[in-house]
N, C-alpha and C positions, 0 to 999 in steps of 0.2 A: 539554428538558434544557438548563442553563444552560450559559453555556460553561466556570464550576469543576466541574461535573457529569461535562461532557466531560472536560474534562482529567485528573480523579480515573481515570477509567473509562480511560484512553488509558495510564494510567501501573499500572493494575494487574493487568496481565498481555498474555499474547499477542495480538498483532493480525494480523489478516490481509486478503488483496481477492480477493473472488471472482471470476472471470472472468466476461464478459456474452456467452451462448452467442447463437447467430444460427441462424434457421433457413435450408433450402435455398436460398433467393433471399437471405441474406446478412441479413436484417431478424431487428432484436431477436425473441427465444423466451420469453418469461415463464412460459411452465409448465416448463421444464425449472428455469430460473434460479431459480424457488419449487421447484422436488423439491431441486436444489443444495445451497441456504440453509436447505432445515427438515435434511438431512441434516446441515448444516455447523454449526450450529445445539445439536447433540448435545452438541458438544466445549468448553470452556472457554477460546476465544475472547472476550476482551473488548469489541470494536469490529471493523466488520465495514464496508472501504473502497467502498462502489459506485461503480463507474463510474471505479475509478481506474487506475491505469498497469497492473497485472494484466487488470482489465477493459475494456485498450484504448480506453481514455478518447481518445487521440490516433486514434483510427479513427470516434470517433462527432461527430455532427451535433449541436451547443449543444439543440438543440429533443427529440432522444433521453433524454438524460439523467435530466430528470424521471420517466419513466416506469420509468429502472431503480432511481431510488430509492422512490418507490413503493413497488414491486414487491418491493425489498429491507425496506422498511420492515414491508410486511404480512407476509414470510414469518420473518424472524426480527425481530416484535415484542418480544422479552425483551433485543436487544443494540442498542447506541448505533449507527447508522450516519452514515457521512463519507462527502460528495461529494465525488466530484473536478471539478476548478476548475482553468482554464487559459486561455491566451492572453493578448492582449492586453485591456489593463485596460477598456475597455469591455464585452467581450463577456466576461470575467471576471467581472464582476458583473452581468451579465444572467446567468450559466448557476448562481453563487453565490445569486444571488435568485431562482432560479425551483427550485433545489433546496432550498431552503427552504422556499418554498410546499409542494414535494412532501414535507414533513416529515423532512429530513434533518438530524440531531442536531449538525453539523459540516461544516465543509469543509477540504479539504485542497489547497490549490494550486499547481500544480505549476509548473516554467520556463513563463515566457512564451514566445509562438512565434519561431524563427530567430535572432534578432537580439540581439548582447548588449549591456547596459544596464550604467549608474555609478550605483553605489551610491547618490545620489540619486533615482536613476529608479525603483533596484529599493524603496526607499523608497516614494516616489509610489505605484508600482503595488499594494506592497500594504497600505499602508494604505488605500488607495482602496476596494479587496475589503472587508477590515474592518470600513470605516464602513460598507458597504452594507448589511449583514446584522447580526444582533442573535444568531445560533449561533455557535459557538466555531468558531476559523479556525488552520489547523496550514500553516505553510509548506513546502513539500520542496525543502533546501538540493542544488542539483545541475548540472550544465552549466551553461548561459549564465543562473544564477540565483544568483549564492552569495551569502550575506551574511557582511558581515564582521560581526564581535562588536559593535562600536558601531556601525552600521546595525541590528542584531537587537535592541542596547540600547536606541535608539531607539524602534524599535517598540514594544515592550516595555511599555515608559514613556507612549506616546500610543494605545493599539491597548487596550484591556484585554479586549477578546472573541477573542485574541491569546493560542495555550493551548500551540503545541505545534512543534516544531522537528524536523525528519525530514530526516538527512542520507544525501545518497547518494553524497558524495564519496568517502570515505573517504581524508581529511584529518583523520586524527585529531588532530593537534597542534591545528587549528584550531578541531573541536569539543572539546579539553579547555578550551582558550579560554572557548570558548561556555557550557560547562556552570561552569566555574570563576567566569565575570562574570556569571551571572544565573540564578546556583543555582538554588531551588526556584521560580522566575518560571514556567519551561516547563517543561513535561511534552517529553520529548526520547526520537527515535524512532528506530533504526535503520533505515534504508532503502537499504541497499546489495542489486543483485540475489543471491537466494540467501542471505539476511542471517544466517542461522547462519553461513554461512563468517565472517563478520567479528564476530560477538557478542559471544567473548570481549574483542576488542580494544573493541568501543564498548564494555560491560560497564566495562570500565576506564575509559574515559574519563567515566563518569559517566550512561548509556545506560541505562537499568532493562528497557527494553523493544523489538521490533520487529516490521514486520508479515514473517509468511511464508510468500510463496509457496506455497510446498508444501504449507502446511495445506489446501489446494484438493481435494487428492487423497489423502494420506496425516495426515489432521490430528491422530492418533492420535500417528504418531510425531515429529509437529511441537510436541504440547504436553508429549511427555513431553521432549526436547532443551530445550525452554525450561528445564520443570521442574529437571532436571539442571542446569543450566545457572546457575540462579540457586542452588540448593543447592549449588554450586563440585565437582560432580561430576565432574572431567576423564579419569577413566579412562569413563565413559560416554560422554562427548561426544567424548572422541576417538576413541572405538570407532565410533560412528554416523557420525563426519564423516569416518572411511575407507571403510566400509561403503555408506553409504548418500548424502552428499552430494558428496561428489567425485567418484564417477562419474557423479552426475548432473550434476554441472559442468559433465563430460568430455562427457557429451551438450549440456546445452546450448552449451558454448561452438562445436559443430561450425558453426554458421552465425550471422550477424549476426539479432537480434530472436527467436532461439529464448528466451531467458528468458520468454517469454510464449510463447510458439509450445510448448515442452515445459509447462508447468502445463498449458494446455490439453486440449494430448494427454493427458495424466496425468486429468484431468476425465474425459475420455472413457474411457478403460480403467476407469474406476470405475463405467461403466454407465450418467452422464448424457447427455447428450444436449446438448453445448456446442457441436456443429455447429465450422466452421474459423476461424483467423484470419482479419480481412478484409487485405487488401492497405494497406500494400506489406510486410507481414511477410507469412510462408509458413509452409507447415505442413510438419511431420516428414517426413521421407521413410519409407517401410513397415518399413526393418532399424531404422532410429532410433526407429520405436514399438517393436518388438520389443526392442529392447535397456532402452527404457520398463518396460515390461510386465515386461520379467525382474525389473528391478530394482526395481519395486510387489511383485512375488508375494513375493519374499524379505524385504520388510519390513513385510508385510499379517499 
């Protein structure tokens, strides 16, 4: 897939990141992770992230990766998949060019690790990624990564395998900026956790589309919220985001790194087999699956 290919495909509709389940000893599960993705598979998801911050890309080992997109690649053949890509810029395109090899459609690259960089640097770093690989490359504007509007014009302009912009600040002022100075250049992602809570607002700013979460586990009522959503349906949307996404807020926000810690749970109430978070996140406590569990029954 080229990377106009990708981007077309990133911009026409729902995206979501499967989780990367672990079996007992903590080590990637590939037969779960293929029952997962032919289920997930079903739904009208457009791009389908492996190995990305849903899939505790920050818990896995540069040398792992390859094999979840593989893995991803053979079990839902019919959809574009994006790597996730991170760290520092060497070992950024070592994990960018080895998910390539394993046939990954895109990469999506997230803050580099600890330390924060100027706006030259974050330059450097990802064009750097860019050049290395010839798949299309989406950057996730977030913590100690932001780009200003002329750093992203930059790129922009020297980067052309440079497809897609995924904000998780939620600084709207700064991406109406973004979408305002480089209109149709990027394909531009919601990436805030729980991203229906903010859709309306990216929506506005110029946002067509975002990955989510929750499609993991309930991806039924994750594409009909899109659907609504883009048809300016607000008395449904705001029925389902009392109903159904704010108390799941209310769950994840009980501990720091539940935003991944509850999809997972949510995985597993669905009957796969996604095994636990690895460390230093943690997993649910047994009333906060049940309270999970409630709130899947009454919107399955």
């Amino acid at each position: 897939m080229s990377p106009e290919e990708l981007k077309a495909s990133l911009g026409s509709g729902l995206l979501s990141f499967p989780v990367t389940p672990f079996d007992a000893a903590g080590e990637f599960n590939p037969a779960p992770y293929a029952k997962h993705l032919e289920w997930l598979s079903q739904f009208p998801a457009k791009v389908l992230f492996a190995a990305g911050g849903t899939g505790e890309f920050f818990s896995l080992a540069p040398d792992e990766i390859p094999a979840i997109v593989a893995q991803a690649k053979a079990s839902a053949s019919s959809i574009p998949i994006v790597a996730g890509c991170g760290y520092g810029t060497r070992m950024a395109i070592q994990i960018a060019q080895s998910a390539e090899k394993a046939g990954a459609d895109g990469i999506l690259l997230l803050p580099h690790y600890l330390i924060d960089a100027s706006q030259e640097g974050l330059y450097a770093h990802v064009k750097a990624v860019c050049d290395s690989v010839k798949i299309g490359v989406m950057v996730y504007n977030r913590d100690n990564a932001i780009l200003r509007p002329d750093t992203l014009e930059r790129l922009a302009e020297n980067c052309p395998n440079l497809v897609g912009f995924k904000d998780g600040t939620g600084q709207i002022g700064l991406v109406r900026e973004v979408t305002a100075r480089l209109g149709d250049r990027l394909t531009y992602l919601g990436g805030m956790p729980t991203a229906e809570l903010f859709a309306e607002a990216y929506l506005g700013a110029g946002f067509t589309t975002y990955s989510s979460a929750v499609f993991n586990f309930v991806p039924q009522l994750a594409c009909d919220f899109y659907r609504e959503l883009r048809a300016g349906n607000t008395e449904y949307t705001s029925s389902v985001l009392k109903s159904f996404f704010y108390p799941f807020m209310e769950i994840r926000d009980r501990s720091k790194g539940y935003a991944v810690s509850a999809i997972k749970a949510g995985v597993r109430l669905q009957g796969f087999d996604a095994g636990l978070v690895r460390s230093p996140l943690t997993d649910l406590k047994p009333n906060e699956i049940e309270d999970l569990r409630n709130l899947i029954e009454t919107h399955s």
